[in-house]
N, C-alpha and C positions, 0 to 999 in steps of 0.2 A: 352035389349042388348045394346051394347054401339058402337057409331057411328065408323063407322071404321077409322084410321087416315089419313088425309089427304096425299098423294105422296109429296114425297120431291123433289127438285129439286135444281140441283146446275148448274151454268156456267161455261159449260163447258172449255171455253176459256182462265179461270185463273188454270184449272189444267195442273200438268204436266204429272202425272203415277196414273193409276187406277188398285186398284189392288183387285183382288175377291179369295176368298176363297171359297173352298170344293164343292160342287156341284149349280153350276149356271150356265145359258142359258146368251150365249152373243149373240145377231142378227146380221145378218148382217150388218146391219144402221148403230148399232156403232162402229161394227168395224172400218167401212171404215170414220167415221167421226171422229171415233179419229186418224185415219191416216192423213186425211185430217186437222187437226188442230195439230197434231202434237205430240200427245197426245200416252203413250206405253201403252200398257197395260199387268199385270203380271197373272197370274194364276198360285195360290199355291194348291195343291192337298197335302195336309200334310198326308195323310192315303200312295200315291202312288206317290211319290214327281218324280219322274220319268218321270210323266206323269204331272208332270206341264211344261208352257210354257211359254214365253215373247213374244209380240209382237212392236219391238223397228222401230217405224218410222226414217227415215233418217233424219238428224237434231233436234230430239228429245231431252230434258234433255238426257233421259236415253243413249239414243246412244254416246252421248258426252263419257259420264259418261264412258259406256263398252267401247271405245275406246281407252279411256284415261287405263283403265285397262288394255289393251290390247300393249300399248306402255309400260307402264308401265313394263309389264314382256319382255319386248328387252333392259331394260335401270337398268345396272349391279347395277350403285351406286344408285339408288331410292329401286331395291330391297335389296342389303346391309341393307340398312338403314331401312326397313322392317323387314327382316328379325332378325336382332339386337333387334330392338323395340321391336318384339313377344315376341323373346329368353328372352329380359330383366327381362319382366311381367311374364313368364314363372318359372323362374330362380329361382325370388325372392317369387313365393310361392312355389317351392319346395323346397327353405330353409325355408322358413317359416312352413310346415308341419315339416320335420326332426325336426327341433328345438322344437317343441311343441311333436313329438315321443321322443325326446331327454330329455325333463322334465319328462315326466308322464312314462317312460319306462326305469328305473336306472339300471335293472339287464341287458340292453344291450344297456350301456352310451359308451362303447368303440369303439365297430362296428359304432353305429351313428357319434358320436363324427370324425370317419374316415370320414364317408360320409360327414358331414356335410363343412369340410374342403377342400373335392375335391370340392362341389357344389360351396363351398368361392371364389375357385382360377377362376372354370370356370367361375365366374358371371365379375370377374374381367378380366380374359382374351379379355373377351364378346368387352369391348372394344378398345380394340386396333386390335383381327380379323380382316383382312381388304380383304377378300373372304367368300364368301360361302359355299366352303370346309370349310376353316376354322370355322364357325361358326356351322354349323353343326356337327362338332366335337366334339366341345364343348356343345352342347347339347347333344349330346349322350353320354358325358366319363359322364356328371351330370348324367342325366336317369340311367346312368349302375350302378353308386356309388349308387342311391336311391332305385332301384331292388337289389344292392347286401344286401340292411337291411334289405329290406321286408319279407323275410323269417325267419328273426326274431320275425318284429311284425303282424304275422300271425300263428296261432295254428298248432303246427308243423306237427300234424295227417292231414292236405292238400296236404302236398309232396309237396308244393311250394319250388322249388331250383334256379329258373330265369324266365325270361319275355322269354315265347315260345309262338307261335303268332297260325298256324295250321300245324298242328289240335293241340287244347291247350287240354295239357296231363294232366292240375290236376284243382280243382274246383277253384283256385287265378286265373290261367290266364283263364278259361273260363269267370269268373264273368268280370275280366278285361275285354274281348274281346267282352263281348255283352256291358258294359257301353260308352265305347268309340265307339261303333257303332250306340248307340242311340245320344254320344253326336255328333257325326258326320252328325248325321240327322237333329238335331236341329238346327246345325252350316249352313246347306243347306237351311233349311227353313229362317232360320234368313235373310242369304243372300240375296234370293230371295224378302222379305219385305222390305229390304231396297233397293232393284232395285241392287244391284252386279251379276256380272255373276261367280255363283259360282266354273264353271271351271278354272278360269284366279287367281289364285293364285302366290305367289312372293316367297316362301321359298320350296313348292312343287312342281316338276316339275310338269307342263301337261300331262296328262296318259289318256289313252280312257277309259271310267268309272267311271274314278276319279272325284270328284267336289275340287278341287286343293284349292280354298281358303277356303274352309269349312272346310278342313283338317288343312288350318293355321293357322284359328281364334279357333281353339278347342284347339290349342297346349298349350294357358295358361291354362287351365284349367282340364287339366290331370293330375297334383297333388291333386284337389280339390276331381275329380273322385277316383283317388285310396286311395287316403287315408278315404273316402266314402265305398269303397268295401272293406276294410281291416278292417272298421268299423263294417259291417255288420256282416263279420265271428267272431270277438273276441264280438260281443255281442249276438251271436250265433243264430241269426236273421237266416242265413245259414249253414249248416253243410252238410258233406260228402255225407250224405244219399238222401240228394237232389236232388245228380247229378248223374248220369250213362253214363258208357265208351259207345261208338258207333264207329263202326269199318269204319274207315276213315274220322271220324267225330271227332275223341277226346270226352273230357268232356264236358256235355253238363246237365243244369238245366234240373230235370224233369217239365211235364205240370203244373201240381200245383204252386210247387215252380215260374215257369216263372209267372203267373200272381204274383201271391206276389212279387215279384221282382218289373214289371210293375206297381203294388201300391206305392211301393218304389219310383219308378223311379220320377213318375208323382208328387211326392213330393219336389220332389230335382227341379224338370222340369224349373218352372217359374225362381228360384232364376239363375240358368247355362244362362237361354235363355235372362234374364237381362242382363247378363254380356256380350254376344255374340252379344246383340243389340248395347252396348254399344261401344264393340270393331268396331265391321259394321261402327257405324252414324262415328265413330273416324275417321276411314278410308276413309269414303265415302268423310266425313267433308276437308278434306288431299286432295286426288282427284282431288274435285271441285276448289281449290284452286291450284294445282299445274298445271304448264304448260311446257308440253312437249314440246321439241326441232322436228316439225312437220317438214317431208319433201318439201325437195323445191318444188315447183310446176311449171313445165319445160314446159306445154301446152303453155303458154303464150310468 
């Protein structure tokens, strides 16, 4: 048999955030020593992400960090500018899908050819919007030009006619509503790795439920997902027979199909969760560097 490995050990002194995943035992010694040094620590529960927690000492990196997060959503022109930035990345690959439906799908060059020119106008609007309305505007007349092709480039026996959210009435917008629910879990998890408080988002309001920035940082990558699920039905990976109505529940995968899906998914997984770390350190990187206009401090 072979000797067992020696325990590791690190100093604790030079870290800032300790972060544990899925099922582990934290004692109390360390909690209260990483309080005492200053030290947060995060707990990801990826199976019931619900049930993960932060524990952010006052004065901590991380505390700075959610604070700074936290002003951040009272300060109009920082989320502008936010906001813009996501819209940008967003934008430009959902022109960049249309144009690639737009080659490879000539029997319905006109319909795109439409959309592709509304998505033109609103990428260029993007910048001179100088609100939030505004800009949110503009990203939904693009989404709605890119929903009105889709029922083109999806096999017409779906009944796909628009983006219907619940209960979703035909098997596009179900397939849609469970991918964007997984990418929204991933976006949660991601957050929480990199130390963000996924509630404090800049483009979504705060809602009780909601994890606000995880909803943000998923937005560019909702062209990548649907055109992903629009994949799957024209190579018939899924079909009609998959799914069955449920009364108040809409269309819904049956059991089988949902694991094959979940095979699918956990394929696409790593490449989405790259991109969402990517977005996160960007942000986080932005953050640490930016310094908010802090209130006077009157005590004195």
């Amino acid at each position: 048999m072979s000797r067992q490995a020696p325990l590791q050990t690190i100093p604790l002194r030079r870290v800032e955030t300790l972060v544990f995943l899925h099922s582990v035992s934290l004692p109390s010694r360390l909690i209260s020593t990483a309080g005492e040094l200053g030290i947060a620590l995060v707990y990801i529960n990826s199976h019931q992400l619900r049930r993960s927690f932060a524990i952010v000492p006052p004065g901590s990196v991380l505390a700075n960090l959610r604070l700074k997060q936290l002003c951040l959503c009272g300060d109009q022109q920082q989320r502008i500018h936010w906001v813009r930035r996501g819209l940008q990345i967003k934008l430009h690959y959902l022109y960049k899908q249309a144009w690639r439906c737009h080659v490879r799908r000539p029997d319905h060059r006109r319909p795109l050819t439409r959309a592709l020119g509304t998505i033109a106008r609103c990428r260029q609007e993007l910048l001179d919007a100088g609100d939030l309305d505004s800009l949110r505007g503009l990203e939904g007349k693009a989404q709605q030009a890119w929903f009105g092709v889709f029922q083109y480039l999806t096999p017409v026996s779906l009944g796909f006619t628009g983006r219907q959210r619940q209960p979703p009435p035909d098997p596009v917008n179900a397939l849609l509503s469970l991918t964007y629910t997984q990418l929204y879990l991933l976006a949660w998890e991601v957050c929480l790795m990199v130390g963000l408080d996924p509630a404090l988002g800049f483009f979504h309001e705060f809602a009780a439920n909601r994890q606000s920035l995880a909803c943000d940082l998923m937005e560019p990558l909702r062209p990548m997902a649907e055109v992903w699920v629009m994949q799957l039905f024209n190579q018939q990976v899924f079909r009609s027979r998959d799914f069955s109505a449920k009364s108040g529940k809409g269309c819904q995968l049956s059991a089988s199909a949902l694991k094959r899906y979940q095979t699918l998914f956990e394929q696409q997984r790593n490449m989405w969760k790259r991109l969402l770390l990517k977005y996160c350190r960007v942000y986080r990187d932005q953050l640490d560097q930016w310094e908010p206009q802090w209130p006077a401090n009157n005590n004195g």
